[in-house]
C-alpha positions in Angstrom: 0.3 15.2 8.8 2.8 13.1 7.8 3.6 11.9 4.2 5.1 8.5 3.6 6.0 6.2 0.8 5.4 2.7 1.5 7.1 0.1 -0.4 5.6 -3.4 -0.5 8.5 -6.0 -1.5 8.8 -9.6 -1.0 11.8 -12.2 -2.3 9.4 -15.3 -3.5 8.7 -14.2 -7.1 8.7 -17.3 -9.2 9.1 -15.7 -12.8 11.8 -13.4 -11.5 13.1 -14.5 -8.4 14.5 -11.9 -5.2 13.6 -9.1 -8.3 13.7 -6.6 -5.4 17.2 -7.3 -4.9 18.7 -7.7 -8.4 21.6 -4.8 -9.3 20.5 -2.6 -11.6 22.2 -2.2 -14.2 23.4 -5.9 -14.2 27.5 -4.5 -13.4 26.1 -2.1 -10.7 26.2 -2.4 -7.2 22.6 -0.6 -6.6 19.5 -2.8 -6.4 16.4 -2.0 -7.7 14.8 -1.6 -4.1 17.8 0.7 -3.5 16.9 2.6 -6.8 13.2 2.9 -5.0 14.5 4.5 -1.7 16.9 7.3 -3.6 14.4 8.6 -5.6 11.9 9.2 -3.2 14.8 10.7 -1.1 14.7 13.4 -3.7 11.0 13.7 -3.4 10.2 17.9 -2.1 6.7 15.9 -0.3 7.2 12.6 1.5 8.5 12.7 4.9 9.3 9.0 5.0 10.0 6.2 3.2 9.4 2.2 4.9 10.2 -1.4 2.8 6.7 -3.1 4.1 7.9 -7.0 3.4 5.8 -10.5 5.1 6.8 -12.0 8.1 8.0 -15.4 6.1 11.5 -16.2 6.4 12.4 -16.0 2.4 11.8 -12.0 3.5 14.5 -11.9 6.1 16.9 -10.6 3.5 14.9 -7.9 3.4 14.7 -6.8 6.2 19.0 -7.1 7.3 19.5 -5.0 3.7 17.1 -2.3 5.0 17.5 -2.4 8.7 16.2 1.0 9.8 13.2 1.4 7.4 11.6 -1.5 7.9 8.3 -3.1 8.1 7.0 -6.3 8.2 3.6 -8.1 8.4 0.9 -10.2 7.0 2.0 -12.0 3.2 -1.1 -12.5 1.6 -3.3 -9.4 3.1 -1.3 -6.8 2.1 -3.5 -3.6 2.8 -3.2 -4.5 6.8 0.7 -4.5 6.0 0.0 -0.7 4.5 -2.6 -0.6 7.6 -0.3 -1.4 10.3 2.8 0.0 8.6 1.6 3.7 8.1 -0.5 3.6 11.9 3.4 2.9 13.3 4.9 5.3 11.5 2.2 8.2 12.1 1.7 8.9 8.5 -1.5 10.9 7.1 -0.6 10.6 3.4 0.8 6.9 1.8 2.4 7.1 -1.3 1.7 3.3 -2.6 4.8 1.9 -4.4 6.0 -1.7 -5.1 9.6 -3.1 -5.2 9.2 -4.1 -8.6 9.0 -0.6 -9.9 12.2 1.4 -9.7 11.7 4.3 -12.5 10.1 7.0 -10.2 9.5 10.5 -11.6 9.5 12.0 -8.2 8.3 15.7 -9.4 5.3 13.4 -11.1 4.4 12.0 -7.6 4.9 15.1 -5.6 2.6 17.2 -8.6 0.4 14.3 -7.5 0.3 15.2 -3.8 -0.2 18.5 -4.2 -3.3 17.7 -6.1 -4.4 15.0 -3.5 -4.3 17.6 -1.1 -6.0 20.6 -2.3 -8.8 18.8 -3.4 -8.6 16.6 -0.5 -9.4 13.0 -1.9 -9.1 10.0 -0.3 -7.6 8.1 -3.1 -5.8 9.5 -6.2 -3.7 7.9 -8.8 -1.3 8.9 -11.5 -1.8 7.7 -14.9 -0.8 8.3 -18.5 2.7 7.1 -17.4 4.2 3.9 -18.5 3.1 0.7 -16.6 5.8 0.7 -13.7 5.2 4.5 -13.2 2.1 5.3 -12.3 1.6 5.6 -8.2 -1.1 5.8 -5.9 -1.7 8.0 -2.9 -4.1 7.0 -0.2 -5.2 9.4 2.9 -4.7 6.6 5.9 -8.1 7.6 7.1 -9.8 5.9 3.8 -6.7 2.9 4.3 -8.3 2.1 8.0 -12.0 2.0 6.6 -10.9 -0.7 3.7 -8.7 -2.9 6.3 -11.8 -2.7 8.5 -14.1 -3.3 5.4 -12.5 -5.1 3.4 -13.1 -9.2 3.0 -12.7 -9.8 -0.4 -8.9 -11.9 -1.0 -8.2 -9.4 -4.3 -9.4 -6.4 -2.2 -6.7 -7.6 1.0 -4.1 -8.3 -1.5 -3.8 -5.7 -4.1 -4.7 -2.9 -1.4 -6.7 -0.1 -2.4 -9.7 -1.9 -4.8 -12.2 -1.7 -2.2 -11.6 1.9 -2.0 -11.9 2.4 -5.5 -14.9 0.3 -5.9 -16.5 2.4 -3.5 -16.8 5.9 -5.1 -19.7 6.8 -3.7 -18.3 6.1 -0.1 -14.7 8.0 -0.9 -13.4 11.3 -2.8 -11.3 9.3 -6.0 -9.4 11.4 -7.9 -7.1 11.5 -10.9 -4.1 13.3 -11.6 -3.2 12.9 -15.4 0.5 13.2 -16.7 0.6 14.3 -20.3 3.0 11.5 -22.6 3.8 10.6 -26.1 2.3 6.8 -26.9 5.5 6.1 -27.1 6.5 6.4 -23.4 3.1 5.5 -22.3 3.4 2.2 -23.8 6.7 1.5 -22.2 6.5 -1.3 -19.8 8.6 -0.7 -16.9 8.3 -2.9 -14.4 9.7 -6.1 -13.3 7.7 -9.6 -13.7 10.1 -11.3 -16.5 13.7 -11.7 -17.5 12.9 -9.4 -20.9 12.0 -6.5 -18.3 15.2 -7.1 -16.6 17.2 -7.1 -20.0 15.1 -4.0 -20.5 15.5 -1.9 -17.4 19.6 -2.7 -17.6 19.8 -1.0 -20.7 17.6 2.2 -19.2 20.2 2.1 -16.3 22.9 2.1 -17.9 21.8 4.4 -20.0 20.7 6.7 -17.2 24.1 5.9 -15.8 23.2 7.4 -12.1 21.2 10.3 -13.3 17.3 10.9 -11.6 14.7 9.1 -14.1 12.6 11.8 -15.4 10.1 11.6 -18.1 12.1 13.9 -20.4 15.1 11.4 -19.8 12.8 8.7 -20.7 12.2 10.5 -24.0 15.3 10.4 -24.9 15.9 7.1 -24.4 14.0 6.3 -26.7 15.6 8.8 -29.3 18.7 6.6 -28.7 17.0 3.3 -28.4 13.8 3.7 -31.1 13.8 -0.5 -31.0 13.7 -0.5 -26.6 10.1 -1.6 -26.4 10.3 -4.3 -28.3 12.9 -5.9 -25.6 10.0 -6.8 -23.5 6.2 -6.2 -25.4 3.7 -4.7 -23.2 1.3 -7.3 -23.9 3.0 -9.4 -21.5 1.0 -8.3 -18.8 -2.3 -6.1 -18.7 -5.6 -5.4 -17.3 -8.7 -5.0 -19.4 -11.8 -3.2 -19.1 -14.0 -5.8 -20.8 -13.5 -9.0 -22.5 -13.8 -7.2 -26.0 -10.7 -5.6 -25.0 -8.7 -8.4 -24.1 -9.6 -10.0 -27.9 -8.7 -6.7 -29.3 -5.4 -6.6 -27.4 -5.3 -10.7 -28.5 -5.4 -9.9 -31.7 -3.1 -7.7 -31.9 -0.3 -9.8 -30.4 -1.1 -12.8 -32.6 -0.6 -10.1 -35.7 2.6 -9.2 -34.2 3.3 -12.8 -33.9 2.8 -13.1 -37.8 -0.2 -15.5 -37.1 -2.4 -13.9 -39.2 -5.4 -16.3 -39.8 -5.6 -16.7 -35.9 -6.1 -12.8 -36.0 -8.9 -13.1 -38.8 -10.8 -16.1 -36.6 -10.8 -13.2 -33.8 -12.2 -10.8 -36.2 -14.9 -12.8 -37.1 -15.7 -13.4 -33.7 
């Protein structure tokens, strides 16, 4: 059974445009989906790795940068790209990753195989890593059942929701990686120019050594002030409304605009 990393990227970002292709660090000559492709090339798990990018012409960059692991297919239902791209590649386990996410602990991911594995879920995802980090891993057999499922637009573009929405239909599983707050409320991934500004100074930093949470730690001994580059609050997902005015009021206070906080307290 073959396992495989797939790598959804596309050019036609708007807040951070050809991301996928920007050098990281800024005076490299390495892009961040290079970055992507080397560290799961260290990875002791997954077999193969394919770039799964649209059909549109803005991709076609893409695709002549990355010429012999290659996919492309449908730009707004992504899970039939993962579909379509792991059925021609013959994989049993997909590793889901995004090209906007080039810090990869690869012994995080292959612990989270292994896991996957012996207690053979369908779905499984890493958290307690920074957002950028965290992965998912998908057994293709659960990927064909949502891409024949599936109708709702959120479920076709973000993948593997109808699967998790679903628990009672497929084996979910978690596999928990122990941080410091600290780390965990890095944000490492790329939407925004501050991520970029961010992710250069990591680089550079990491100046061609493998990412690795321990490296990450002491990044952060050399740069205490690094999260404030780019403030997680930028861009998160909620459980509930009373989270979202919790996490509201939190960045106003941060913002010094205190008696907007107190309205939300009153609320």
């Amino acid at each position: 059974m073959l396992t495989g990393a797939i790598i959804q990227a596309r050019c036609n970002s708007t807040r951070l445009p050809n991301k996928a292709l920007l050098p990281l660090p800024f005076s490299g000559e390495t892009s961040v989906l290079e970055h992507i492709v080397k560290s799961i090339g260290r990875s002791q798990k997954i077999q193969a790795c394919v770039i799964a990018t649209t059909d549109q012409k803005s991709d076609d960059v893409i695709s002549e940068t990355f010429p012999h692991n290659i996919f492309r297919g449908d730009e707004a239902n992504v899970l039939s790209r993962y579909h379509f791209c792991a059925q021609e590649h013959g994989m049993g386990i997909v590793i889901r990753l995004t090209g906007d996410n080039p810090c990869i602990d690869v012994t995080c991911i292959d612990q989270a195989v292994d896991a996957h594995l012996e207690q053979k879920h369908d779905y499984s995802r890493i958290t307690g890593l920074p957002l950028g980090l965290n992965a998912e891993i998908i057994s293709t057999s659960a990927l064909e059942q949502a891409y024949t499922q599936a109708k709702d637009p959120y479920e076709l573009e973000h993948v593997t929701p109808f699967i998790q929405r679903n628990p009672e239909v497929f084996a979910l599983g978690t596999h928990h990686i122990e941080t410091n707050d600290d780390i965990e409320k890095l944000r490492l991934t790329l939407d925004y120019p501050s991520d970029y500004a961010l992710m250069n100074l990591l680089f550079t930093y990491l100046d061609g050594r493998p990412l690795t949470i321990e490296k990450l730690s002491a990044f952060l001994k050399a740069y205490p002030w690094a999260a404030e580059i780019n403030p997680n609050y930028q861009k998160s997902d909620y459980a509930s409304a009373e989270d979202e005015v919790l996490a509201a009021k939190e960045v106003l206070e941060k913002l010094e605009m205190h008696r907007a906080a107190a309205i939300l307290k009153t609320e």
